[in-house]
Backbone bond lengths (Angstrom), bond angles and torsions (degrees), N, CA, C in turn:
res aa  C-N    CA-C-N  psi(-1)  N-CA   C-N-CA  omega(-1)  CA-C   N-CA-C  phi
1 X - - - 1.458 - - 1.532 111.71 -
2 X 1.236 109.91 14.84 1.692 112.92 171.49 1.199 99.76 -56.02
3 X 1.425 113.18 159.53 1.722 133.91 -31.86 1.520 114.79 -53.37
4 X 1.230 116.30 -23.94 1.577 109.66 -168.81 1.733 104.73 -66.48
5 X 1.442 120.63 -48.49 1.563 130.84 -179.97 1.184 114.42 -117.87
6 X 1.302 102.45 132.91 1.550 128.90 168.48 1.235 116.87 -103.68
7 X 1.644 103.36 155.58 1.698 98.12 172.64 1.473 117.25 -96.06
8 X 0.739 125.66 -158.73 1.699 125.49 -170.14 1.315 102.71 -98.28
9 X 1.028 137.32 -11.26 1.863 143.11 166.08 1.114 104.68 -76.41
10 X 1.606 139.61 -11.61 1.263 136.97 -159.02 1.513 104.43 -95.36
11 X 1.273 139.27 152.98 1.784 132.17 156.01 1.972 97.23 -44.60
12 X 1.752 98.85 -73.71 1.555 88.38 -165.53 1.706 127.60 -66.78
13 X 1.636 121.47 52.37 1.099 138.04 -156.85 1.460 104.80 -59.93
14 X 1.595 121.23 121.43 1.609 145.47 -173.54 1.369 101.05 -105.75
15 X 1.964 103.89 123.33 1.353 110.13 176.52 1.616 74.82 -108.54
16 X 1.562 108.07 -176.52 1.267 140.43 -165.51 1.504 103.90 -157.85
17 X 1.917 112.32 142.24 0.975 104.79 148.89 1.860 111.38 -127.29
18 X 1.272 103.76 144.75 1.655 126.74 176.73 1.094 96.92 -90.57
19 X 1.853 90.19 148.61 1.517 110.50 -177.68 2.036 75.38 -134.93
20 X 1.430 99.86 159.54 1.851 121.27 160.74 0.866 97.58 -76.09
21 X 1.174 109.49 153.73 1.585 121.99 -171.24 1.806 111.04 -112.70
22 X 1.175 107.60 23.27 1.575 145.79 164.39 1.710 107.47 -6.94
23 X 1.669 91.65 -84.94 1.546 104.25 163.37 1.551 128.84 -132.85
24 X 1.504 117.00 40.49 0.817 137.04 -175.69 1.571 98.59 -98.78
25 X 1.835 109.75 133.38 1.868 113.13 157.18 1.086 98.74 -99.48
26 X 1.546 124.53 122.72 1.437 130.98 160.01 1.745 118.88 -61.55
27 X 1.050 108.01 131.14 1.499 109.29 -166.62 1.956 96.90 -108.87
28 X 1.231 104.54 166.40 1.326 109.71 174.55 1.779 118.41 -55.18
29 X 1.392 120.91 126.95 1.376 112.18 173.77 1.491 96.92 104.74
30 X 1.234 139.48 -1.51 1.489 141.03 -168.85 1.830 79.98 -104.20
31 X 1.733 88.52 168.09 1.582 98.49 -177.83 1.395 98.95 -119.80
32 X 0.934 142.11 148.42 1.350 135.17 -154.61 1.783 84.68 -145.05
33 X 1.842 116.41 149.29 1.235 116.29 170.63 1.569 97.75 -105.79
34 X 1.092 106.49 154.11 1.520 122.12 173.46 1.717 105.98 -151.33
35 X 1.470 105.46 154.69 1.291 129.64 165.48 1.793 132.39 -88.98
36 X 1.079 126.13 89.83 1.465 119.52 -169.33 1.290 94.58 -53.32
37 X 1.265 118.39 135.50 1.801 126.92 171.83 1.642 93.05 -87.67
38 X 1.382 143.51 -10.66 1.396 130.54 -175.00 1.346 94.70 -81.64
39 X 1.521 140.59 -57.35 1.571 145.00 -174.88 1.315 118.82 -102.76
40 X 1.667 124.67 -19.41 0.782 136.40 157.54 1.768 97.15 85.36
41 X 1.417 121.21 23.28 1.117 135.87 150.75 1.490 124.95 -47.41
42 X 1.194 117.98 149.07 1.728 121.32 -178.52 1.764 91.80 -106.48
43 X 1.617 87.36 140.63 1.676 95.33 175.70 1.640 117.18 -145.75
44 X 1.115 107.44 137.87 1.690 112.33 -171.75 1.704 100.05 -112.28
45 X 1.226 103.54 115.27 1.621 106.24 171.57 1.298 103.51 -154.87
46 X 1.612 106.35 161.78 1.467 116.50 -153.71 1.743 104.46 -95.17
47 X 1.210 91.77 139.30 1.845 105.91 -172.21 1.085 100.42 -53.95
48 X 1.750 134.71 128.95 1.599 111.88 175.06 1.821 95.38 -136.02
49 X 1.443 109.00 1.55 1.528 118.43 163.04 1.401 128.07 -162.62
50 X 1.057 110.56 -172.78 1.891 111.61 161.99 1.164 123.45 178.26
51 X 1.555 133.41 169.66 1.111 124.66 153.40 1.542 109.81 -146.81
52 X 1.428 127.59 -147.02 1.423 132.01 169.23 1.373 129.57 -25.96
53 X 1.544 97.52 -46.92 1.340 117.90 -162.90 1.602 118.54 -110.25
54 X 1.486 107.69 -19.18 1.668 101.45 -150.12 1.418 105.20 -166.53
55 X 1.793 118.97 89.91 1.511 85.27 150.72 1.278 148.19 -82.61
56 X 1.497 108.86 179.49 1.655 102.88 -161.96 1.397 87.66 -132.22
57 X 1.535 106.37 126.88 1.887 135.35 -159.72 1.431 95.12 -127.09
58 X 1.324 118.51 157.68 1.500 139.41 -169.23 1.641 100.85 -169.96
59 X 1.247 125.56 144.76 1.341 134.68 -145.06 1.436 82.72 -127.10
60 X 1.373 123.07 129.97 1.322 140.10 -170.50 2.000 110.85 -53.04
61 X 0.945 109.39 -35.10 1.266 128.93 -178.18 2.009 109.91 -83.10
62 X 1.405 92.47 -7.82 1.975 76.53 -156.30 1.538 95.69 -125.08
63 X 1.451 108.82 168.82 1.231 115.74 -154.72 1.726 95.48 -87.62
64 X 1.173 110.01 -57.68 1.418 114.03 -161.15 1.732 105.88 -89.18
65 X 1.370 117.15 -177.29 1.412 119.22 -177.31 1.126 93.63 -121.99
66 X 1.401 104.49 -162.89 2.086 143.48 -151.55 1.776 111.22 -163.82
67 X 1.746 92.37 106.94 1.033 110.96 171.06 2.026 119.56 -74.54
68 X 1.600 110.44 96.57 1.611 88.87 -158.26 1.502 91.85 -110.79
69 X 1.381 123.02 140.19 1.423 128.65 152.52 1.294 119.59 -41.69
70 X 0.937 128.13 132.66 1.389 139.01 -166.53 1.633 102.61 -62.57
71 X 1.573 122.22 -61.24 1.579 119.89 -173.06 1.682 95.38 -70.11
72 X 1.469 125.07 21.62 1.663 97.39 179.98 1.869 86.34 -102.37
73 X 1.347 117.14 -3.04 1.567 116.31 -166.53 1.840 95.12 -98.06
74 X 1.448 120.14 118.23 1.116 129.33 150.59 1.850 139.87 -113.20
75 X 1.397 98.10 21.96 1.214 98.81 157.70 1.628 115.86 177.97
76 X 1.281 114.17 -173.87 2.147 107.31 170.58 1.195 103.49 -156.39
77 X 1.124 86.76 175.56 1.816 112.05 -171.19 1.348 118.14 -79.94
78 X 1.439 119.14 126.89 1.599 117.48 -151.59 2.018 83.55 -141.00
79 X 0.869 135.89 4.05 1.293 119.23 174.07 1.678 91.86 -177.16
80 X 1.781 111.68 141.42 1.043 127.56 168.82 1.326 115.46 -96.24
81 X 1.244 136.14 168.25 1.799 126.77 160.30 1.726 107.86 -144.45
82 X 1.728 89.49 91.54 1.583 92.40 163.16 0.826 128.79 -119.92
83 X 1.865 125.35 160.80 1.577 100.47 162.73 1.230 97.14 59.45
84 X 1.479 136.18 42.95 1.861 132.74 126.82 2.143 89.24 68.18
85 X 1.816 106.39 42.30 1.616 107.75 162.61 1.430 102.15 -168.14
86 X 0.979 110.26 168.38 1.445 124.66 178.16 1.540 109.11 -122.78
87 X 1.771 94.10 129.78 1.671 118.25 -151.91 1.741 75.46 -100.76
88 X 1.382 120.51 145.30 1.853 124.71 145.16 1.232 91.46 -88.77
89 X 1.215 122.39 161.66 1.289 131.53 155.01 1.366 105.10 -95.99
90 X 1.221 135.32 25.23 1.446 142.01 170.66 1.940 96.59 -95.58
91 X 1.012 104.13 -39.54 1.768 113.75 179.52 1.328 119.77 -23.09
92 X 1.418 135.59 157.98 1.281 118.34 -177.94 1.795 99.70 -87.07
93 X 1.350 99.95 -44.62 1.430 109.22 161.02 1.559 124.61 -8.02
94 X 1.572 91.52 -74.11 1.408 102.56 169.41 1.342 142.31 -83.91
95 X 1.099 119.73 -0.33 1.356 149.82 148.10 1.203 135.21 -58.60
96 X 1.096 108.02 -24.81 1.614 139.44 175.79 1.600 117.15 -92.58
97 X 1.806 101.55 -39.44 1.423 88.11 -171.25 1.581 92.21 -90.75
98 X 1.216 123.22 -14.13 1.539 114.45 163.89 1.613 142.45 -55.89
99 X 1.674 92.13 -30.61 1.318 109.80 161.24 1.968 128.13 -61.11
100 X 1.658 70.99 -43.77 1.622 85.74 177.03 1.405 115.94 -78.70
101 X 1.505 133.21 -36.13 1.391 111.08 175.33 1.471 109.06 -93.05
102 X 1.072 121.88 -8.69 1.561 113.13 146.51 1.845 140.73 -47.42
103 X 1.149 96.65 -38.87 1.668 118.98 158.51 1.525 122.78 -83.89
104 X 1.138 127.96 -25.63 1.393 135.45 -179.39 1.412 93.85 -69.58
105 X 1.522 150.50 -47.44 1.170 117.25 -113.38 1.118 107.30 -94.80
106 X 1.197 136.19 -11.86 1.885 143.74 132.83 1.440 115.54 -14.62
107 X 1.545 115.46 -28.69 1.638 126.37 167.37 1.355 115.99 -99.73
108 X 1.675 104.64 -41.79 2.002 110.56 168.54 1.561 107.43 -55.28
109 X 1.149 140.21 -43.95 1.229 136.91 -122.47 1.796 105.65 -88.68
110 X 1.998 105.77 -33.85 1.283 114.23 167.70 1.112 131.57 -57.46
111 X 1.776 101.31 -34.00 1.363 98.99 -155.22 1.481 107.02 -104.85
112 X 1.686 105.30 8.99 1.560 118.73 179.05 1.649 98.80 -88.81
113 X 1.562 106.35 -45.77 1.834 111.82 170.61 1.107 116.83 -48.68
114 X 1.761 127.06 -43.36 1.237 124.60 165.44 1.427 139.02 -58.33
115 X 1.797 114.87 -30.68 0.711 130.33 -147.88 1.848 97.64 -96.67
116 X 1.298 97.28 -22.35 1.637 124.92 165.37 1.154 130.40 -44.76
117 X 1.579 92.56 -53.02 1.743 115.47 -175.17 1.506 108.97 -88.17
118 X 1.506 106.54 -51.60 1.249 96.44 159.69 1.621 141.19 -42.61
119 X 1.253 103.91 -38.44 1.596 108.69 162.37 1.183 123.20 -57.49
120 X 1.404 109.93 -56.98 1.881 113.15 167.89 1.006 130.59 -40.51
121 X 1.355 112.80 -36.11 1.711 129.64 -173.08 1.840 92.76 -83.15
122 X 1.097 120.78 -67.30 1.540 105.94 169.74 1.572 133.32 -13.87
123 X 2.218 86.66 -62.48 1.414 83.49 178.24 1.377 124.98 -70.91
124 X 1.320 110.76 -8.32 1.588 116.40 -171.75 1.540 108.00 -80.17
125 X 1.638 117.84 -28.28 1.157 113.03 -178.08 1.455 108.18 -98.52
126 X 1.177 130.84 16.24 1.446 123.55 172.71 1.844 93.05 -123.45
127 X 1.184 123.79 -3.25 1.292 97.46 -169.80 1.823 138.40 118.71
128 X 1.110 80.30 -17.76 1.520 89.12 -162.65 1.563 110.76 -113.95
């Protein structure tokens, strides 16, 4: 979920706080946690659809999305902590920059493909 989240190995290290998702409707742009049933990994990615059955999450950083069953999602992201404060994601602040990298990604999406290939070609010319 870079730039917005970091992991704890990082300098700009992102805590989070979770709420159950009890009686909450997740709306588009919310981060919802889920469990991969293949690794059984925890994953935070940003709501970018849904319907009956399934939302569909995409990780701020990545090109493609995640088709998730709805009962595999048990909770979301209700407060960020950066930069020594705590963000709501109710904020207008944050609301805004959600809007905005939600609409960009028609402009993100090239320069993440590029940024792809370019890596490959690196590793191909050093070796690795």
């Amino acid at each position: 979920m870079r730039p917005l989240l970091y992991d704890k190995n990082h300098p700009k290290a992102t805590q989070i706080y979770l709420e159950p998702l009890t009686h909450h409707q997740l709306a588009i742009g919310d981060i919802p946690i889920f469990q991969k049933q293949s690794n059984g990994q925890l994953v935070l990615h940003r709501l970018i659809a849904s319907d009956d059955d399934y939302y569909y999450t995409r990780g701020d950083n990545c090109v493609s999305g995640e088709k998730v069953p709805r009962e595999y999602v048990f909770g979301y992201v209700t407060k960020i902590y950066r930069n020594g404060k705590w963000l709501s994601t109710d904020s207008k602040i944050y609301q805004a920059y959600v809007l905005v990298w939600l609409h960009s990604f028609w402009v993100r999406k090239p320069l993440m493909l590029l940024r792809q290939q370019l890596s490959k070609l690196k590793r191909k010319m050093i070796g690795k």
